[in-house]
Structures are given as C-alpha cells and as structure tokens.
C-alpha angles and dihedrals in degrees: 000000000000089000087051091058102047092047095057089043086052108040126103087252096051082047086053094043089057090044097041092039085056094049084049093055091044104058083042095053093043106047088042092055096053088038086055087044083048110034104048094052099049090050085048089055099040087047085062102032100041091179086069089052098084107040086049100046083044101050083048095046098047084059089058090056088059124092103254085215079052089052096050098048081042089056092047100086101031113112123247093002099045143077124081122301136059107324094049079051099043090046078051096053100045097053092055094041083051103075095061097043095049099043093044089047090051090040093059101044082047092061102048108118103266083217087056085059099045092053091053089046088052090046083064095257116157122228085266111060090039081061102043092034103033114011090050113034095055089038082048087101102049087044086062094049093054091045088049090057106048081043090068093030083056091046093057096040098051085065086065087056086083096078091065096039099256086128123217125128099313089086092088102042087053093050098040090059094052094047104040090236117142086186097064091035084059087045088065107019093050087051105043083044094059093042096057080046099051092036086049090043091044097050091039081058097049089048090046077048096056097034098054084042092051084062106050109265105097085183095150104057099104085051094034094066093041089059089039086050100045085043081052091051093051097047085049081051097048089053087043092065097031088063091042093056091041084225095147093044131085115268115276135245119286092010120130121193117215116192134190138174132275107272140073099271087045098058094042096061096042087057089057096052092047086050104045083057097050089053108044099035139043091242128119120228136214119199123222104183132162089036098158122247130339098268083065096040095050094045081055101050085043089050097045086241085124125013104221139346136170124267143197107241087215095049096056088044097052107021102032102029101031096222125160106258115257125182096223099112082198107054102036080061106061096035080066095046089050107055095036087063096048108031105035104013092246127140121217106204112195136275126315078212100265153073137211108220121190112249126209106209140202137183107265095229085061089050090059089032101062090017082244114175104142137052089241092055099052097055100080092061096047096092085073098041131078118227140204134198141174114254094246091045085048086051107043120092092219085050128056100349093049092054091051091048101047100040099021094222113170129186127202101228121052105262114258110246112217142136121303089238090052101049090071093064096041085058095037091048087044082246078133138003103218134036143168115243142180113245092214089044103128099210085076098089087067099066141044102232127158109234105204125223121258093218098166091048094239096161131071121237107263107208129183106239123171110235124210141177108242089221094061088047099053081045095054104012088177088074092078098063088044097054095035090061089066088061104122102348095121128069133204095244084043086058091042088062103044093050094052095048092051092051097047112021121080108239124083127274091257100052084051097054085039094062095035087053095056092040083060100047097253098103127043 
C-alpha cells in the first residue's frame, strides 16, 4: 500500500496534477480579483446613477448568454487581448465572473433602509463614509454572495481555457475525451470540483465571518486569520510554480513550441515532432497540446504564438484556404504550400507518409444485408437509417454538406451530432446506423465496421504535413533536416496503431513516440 502511494506521488501524472491544479488557480485568482476591482465599483455606480442600471446589467448579462468555448475562438484573432494562452483566457473569465458580482453589489446597496441613510446624513456623514460605514457593510452579505457565485462559475469555465492553451486543469478533460481515457477526464473533473467547493465553502465562511462580526459577535477571528493565512499560502505556492514553470514569461532562448490539436492523433504527432527536435538539435522545446480545431491552431502558427504544428492537407485546402475540395493529393499539396508562403509566411514542409481519410462507416450486418460497398450504394437506404456525425465534420463544406451534394444521400431524421470517440459505440450499441470516421482512428480495431467506399471521390486527401513559421526556421535553420527526416517515415497502418495503443494501453503519449522513434531509427 505504502509502495502504491509513493509511486502515484512520484509518478510524471501526480507531477502534472500539481502543475495543472496551480495554472488552474491561477487563472481563477487572477480573473476574480479584476472582476472584484471591476465589479464593486460598477454596482456602486450603477446604485447612484440608476439610468445607468439597465444598459449595464444588460451589457453583463448579454456575455452570460454566450457560449464560454464561442468567447474564446471570438478572442483568437483581437489585438492586444487576444491569441491563444492565459490573457485571452483571463479577459474570458472576467467578463463572465462580472455579472454577479455587479448585479449582487447594486442589489444590496439597493436594499439598505433608506431611514437608515437619511440618520447618518443628518449625523453629518458625507456620501462617502455612508458608503464605506453604512451601504457596504449591511450589503456585505449579498456582495459575498455575488462574489461566491462568479468564483465557481470561474472554477468550471477555466477548464474550457485549455482549448486555447491557456493550461489548468482542463488539459486533462480535454485529453481524456479525445482519448477515451476516464483516468485522465478524473484527473481534471475531481480537482476542479474541490476547488469550486472549497472555494464555495471558503467564501460562505468568510460571509458567516462578517456577518457574525457585523453584529456584534466577532467569534471567528482565531480561526478567520488561520484560513486567510493558509489561502495566502496557496496563493505563495501557486506563483511558486508558476514561476517555476515560466509560465508568465516570453519564451526563452533556444526554445521552439510546437503545438497540435485536441485528439489522440494530434497529440501524437505533436510529441514526434517535439521529439525529433529534441533529438537532432540543441533546441528546447515547449509543448502546446489540446489546443481546439484547426481555425484556432492556424491563427496561432501565423501569429508566432506556436512554432510549428501538423496539418490535414485537406484541412488547410478546404477550411483555411476555402477552396473548393479536389482529389489530386498533389496538387492539393503544393496549392497549400504556395499560398502559405505568400500569403502567411508559413512553410509547409512534405508529407509525415500518410493520410487520414474520412471514413463513412456501416455495420457490417447491414453491409451483407443490403450488399452495400459503396457510398453510392448506400444512399438509397439512408432515409431509414440515423446518422451521426462530429461537429467539424457537420460544418465543413467538404464534409457533410459535400456528401449530401455529391451523393445526394438524405436521411429522415436530422443526424446526431456527438464526439468522434463516441460515434463508434452509438453504431456498435445500434444507437445510429451511419457515422464519419477517421481511417487511421485507433479505436477501429475494435470494432468490425464497414468502411464504405468513397467511389465519386467527394473528399479531399487529407495528408499529414508538418507546418512551420519561416521566422523560427531562419532563426534555427537546423530545424528543417530535422523535420524533413520525418517525410514519409509513418504509415497508415503505423498511425492506426499508435493511436490505438494511446487510446487503450496504460503509460503517457511521450513514453509511446519515444518507443516508436527509436523503433524507427530516429531516436537512439
């Protein structure tokens, strides 16, 4: 039992707990504190000037009706506040911890007894200290319960940060759903949840505190200081290993970030690249994982904000370059090279060997059923059938709507929209009868699908090409060899099983590349 233990307090996950667990305090302490600064004040003005009440209230409460995941892709491309990391994330936080605090601030003051006023006005009192001695010490409670809200609001949102890089705990959910890992999924959700309850239990403490003291019976003062002082010493620790972790400073010399998207393939192939460079230069490098869909990933290579990352061929064509989808491989290729160096100052080095294709998928009982093989073949039976489909693959043009419009399939009820990993089940368990799929997804082998054939070529190829910032390459011009000895060095079948093994298999993603490299003959 003892050993157990050591070994989780020792191993490279309870590290990133501890790491992760700070970022996420961090984000949390920081955006509640502006949003405090902020907050108080603007319930205090709205208080005195009322016709200010409504288009304020308003403004706040139009920002909780967003979708927080809306707010951060919104935030990627503003100037100054925006990009990918922890201040797009913090400006996030804050606007949706305001609204609370605001309304709860002008609500209390509201509520003093305007006899109450009107004594400490004839006692000679200014505007001032009947603010600072009478308004806020009775709204005090209601102030706190304002503040107590937007804290655990602030606690669950800044899970959703990790989609644009800014770390916490979110890491892991984000890389537990891609990977299908409920391990990884706890290792974010149990701590995020004690935080919001501590943080609830701490500021409903703090109110109990006041409140007792406002009457009279300042009972909890012994026990008051011990919880400011251990809050003060968590907040010391969080700095600690945010310095540690420079995670507040620029990025050092000789360092390279290498980015990748937010599931399992993605983050395999980020780690190779991060590897290969770690090997075959002198360079450091930081990792950037998880960081959401390809629109967010891209803004962040063209603004420096990453180094270098992998791409779909197909993706850049269709998604970043809305082009119209064409099934020449080569060409499709160096379009894409092209315009990246011309238009964005990104060089798009070749091929890692393979393509994910999407794959349209069956059960293979209906297959022999209907004798189905083709997409074309299939469309005649989709009315009866229920779909499903991943949101990116619902929105693209050379997605969704280009299967419709080249095979005109057509399906009675409106297709489910859920996450790739979960497709697979919902097909396996007859929940739906169609899904998209990925031809290199791991989780494959576990299953007997039919992949139907795409016999009118309505999807793009979809190669695997390293992307890369031209800056960071004149900097560090070793970077290229290293990179281009990856060229065609993975197969599909390779992927396939990586994948497989990264979403099934106990051990981390960088123990995993590190095996397959060395297997390969890239890394001694």
């Amino acid at each position: 039992m003892i050993d157990l233990i050591y070994n989780f307090y020792s191993s490279p996950l309870f590290q990133e707990i501890i790491q992760r667990t700070g970022e996420h305090l961090i984000l949390v302490i920081i955006s509640m504190s502006v949003a405090i600064i902020i907050g108080i004040p603007l319930g205090i003005i709205i208080s005195r000037y009322p016709k200010l009440a409504q288009p304020i209230l308003g403004c706040a409460n139009a920002i909780q009706t967003i979708p927080s995941l809306a707010i951060f892709g919104f935030l990627i491309t503003v100037p100054l506040i925006g990009g990918i990391g922890k201040t797009p994330a913090i400006f996030a936080l804050i606007l949706y911890a305001l609204l609370p605090i605001i309304r709860n601030t002008y609500t209390g003051i509201k509520q003093v007894n305007q006899g109450v006023k009107e004594a400490a006005k004839a006692m000679g009192m200014t505007q001032l200290q009947i603010l600072i001695l009478i308004e806020l010490p009775l709204a005090l409670k209601i102030i706190l319960v304002g503040v107590r809200v937007s804290t655990v609001i602030c606690v669950g949102i800044a899970t959703i940060a990790a989609y644009i890089g800014a770390g916490g705990l979110g890491v892991f959910i984000v890389r537990g759903i891609a990977m299908v890992n409920n391990q990884l999924i706890l290792a974010g959700a149990i701590p995020s949840a004690i935080i919001a309850l501590g943080a609830d239990w701490g500021i409903g403490w703090i109110e109990k505190y006041f409140t007792q003291y406002n009457k009279g019976k300042p009972k909890l003062k012994k026990q008051f200081l011990i919880i400011s002082g251990i809050i003060g010493l968590l907040i010391f620790g969080c700095f600690a290993i945010i310095n540690q972790q420079n995670l507040w400073k620029n990025k050092s010399v000789n360092t390279v970030i290498i980015g990748s998207k937010n599931y399992t393939e993605q983050l395999i192939l980020g780690e190779i690249l991060a590897q290969t460079i770690e090997k075959n230069t002198d360079l450091k490098v930081e990792r950037k994982f998880s960081l959401g869909g390809a629109s967010i990933i891209f803004e962040a290579v063209k603004s420096r904000q990453i180094d270098g990352y992998v791409e779909l061929s197909g993706t850049a064509f269709t998604q970043i370059l809305k082009q119209n989808p064409i099934s020449n491989p080569q060409i499709v290729y160096e379009k894409v090279k092209q315009i990246y160096d011309k238009k964005f100052n990104l060089e798009v080095m070749p091929s890692l060997g393979f393509e994910n294709k999407y794959a349209m998928m069956i059960r293979q009982e209906d297959s022999q059923k209907y004798n189905i093989n083709t997409l074309s073949q299939a469309a005649k039976y989709t009315p009866q059938w229920q779909a499903a489909f991943d949101q990116v693959f619902m929105s693209r043009e050379d997605g969704y709507r280009g299967l419709v419009k080249t095979y005109g399939i057509k399906f009675t009820n409106v297709p489910k929209t859920m996450e790739p990993s979960l497709m697979y089940s919902a097909l396996a368990n007859k929940q739906v009868d169609f899904i998209s799929g990925y031809s290199t997804e791991g989780t494959l082998k576990l299953f007997n699908f039919k992949i139907l054939e795409d016999d009118k070529k309505c999807f793009p190829p979809y190669e695997l090409l390293p992307v890369f910032n031209q800056e960071i390459l004149k900097k560090y011009p070793q970077l290229v060899p290293a990179i281009k000895q990856l060229a065609g060095q993975i197969s599909r079948e390779e992927m396939q099983q990586l994948n497989y093994q990264a979403d099934t298999q106990k051990g981390t993603v960088r123990k995993l590349v590190q095996n397959f490299l060395i297997k390969k003959g890239l890394k001694s």
